[in-house]
C-alpha positions as CSV (number, residue, x, y, z in Angstrom):
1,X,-187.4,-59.9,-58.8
2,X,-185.8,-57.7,-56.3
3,X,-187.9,-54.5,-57.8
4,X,-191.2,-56.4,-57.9
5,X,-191.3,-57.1,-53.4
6,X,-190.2,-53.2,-53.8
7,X,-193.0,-52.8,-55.9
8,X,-195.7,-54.8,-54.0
9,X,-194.0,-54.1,-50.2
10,X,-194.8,-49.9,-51.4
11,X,-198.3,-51.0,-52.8
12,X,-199.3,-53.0,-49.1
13,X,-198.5,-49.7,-47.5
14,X,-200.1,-47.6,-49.2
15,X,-203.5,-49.6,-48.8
16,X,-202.7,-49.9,-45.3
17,X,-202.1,-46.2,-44.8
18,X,-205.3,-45.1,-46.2
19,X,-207.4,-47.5,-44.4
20,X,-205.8,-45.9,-41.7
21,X,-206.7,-42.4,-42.1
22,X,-209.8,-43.4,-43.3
23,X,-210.8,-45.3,-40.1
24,X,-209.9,-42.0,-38.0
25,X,-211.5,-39.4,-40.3
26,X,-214.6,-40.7,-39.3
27,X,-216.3,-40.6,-36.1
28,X,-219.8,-40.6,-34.3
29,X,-220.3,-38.5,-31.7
30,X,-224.1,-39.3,-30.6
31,X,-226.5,-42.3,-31.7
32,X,-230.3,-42.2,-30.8
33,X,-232.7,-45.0,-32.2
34,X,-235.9,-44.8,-31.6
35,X,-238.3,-47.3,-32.0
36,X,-241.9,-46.3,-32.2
37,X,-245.2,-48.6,-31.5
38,X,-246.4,-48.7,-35.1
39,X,-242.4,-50.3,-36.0
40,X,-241.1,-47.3,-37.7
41,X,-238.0,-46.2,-36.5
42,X,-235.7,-42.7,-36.2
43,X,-232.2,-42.4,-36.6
44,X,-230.4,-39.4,-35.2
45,X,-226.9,-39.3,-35.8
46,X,-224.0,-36.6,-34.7
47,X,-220.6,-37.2,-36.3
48,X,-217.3,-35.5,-37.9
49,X,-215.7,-36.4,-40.9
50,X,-212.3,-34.8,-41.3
51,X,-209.5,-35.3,-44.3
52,X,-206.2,-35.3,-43.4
């Protein structure tokens, strides 16, 4: 019993620690949308995406 809450206690933190390297690995720097008259749009993105 006592080696299965190990068990699952290591498994939660694991999952929790790579969703939180995984939310700060990725970041936008610069978002332009443009909209033009016909409805077609542009997307111009500046980001980093770092592994830790």
């Amino acid at each position: 019993m006592i080696k299965t809450k190990i068990i699952t206690l290591f498994l939660i933190f694991i999952l929790h620690s790579s969703t939180i390297s995984a939310a700060s690995a990725f970041s936008v720097e610069e978002l332009k949308i443009e909209v033009q008259e016909n409805g077609d749009n542009k997307v111009f993105g500046e980001y980093w995406l770092s592994f830790v």
